[in-house]
C-alpha positions in Angstrom: 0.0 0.0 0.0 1.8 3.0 -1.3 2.3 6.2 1.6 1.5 9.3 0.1 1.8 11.3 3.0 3.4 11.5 6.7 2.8 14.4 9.0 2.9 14.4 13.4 2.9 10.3 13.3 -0.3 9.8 10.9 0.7 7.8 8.1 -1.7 8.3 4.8 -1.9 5.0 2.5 -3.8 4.5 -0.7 -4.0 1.0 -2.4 -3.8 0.2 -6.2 -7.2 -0.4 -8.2 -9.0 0.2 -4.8 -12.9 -0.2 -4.8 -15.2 2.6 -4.6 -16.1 5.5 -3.4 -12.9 7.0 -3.7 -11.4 6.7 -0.2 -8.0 6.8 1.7 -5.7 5.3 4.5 -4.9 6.8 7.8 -2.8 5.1 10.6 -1.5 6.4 13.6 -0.3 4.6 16.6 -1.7 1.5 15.6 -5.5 2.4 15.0 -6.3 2.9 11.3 -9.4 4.5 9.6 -10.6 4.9 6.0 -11.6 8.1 4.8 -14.3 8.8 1.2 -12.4 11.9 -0.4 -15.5 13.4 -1.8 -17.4 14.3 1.9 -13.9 13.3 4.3 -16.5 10.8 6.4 -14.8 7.8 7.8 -16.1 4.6 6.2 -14.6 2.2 8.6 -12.1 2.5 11.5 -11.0 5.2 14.0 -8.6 7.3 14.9 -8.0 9.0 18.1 -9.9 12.4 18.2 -6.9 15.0 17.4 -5.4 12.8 14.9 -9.0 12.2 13.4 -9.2 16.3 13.0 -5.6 16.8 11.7 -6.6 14.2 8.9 -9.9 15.8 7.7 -8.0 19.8 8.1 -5.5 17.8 6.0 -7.4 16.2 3.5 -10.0 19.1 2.9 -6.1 21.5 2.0 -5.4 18.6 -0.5 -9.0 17.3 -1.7 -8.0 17.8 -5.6 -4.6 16.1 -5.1 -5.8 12.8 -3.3 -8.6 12.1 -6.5 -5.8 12.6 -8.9 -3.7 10.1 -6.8 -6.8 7.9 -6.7 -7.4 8.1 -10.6 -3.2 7.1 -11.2 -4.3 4.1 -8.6 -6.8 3.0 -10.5 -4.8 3.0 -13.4 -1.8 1.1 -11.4 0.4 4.6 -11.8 2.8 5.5 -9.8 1.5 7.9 -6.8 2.5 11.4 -6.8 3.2 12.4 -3.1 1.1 15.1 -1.5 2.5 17.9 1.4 2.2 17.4 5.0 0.1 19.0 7.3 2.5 22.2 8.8 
């Protein structure tokens, strides 16, 4: 599962030819959750509350760049990597 992001210990993962919606990894210490890009609600999984908001402030900054990483997935391209959170 290729990383396309690391900020303050949260790890953000998006598989190859993933199913839909278009969706996201998250880890951090151990828990994992999966995000839909589109509306940022968690489809499964959870993260601890602060880590949880980093990852939505972080994904709504980057919305256009995680469906162009999920359209190369689907199309087995490489992943381009997207900026931390600051």
């Amino acid at each position: 599962m290729p990383q396309i992001s690391r900020f303050f210990g949260i790890v953000i993962y998006m598989y190859f030819n993933d199913h839909a919606p278009p969706h996201f990894h998250a880890e951090y210490a151990g828990d994992e959750a999966v995000y839909t890009i589109e509306t940022l609600e968690t489809l499964r999984g959870q993260l601890p509350r602060r880590a949880h908001s980093m990852v939505v402030e972080w994904a709504s900054l980057n919305r256009y760049e995680l469906m162009d990483n999920w359209h190369r997935a689907r199309r087995m391209e490489a992943l381009e990597q997207i900026d931390p959170l600051d």
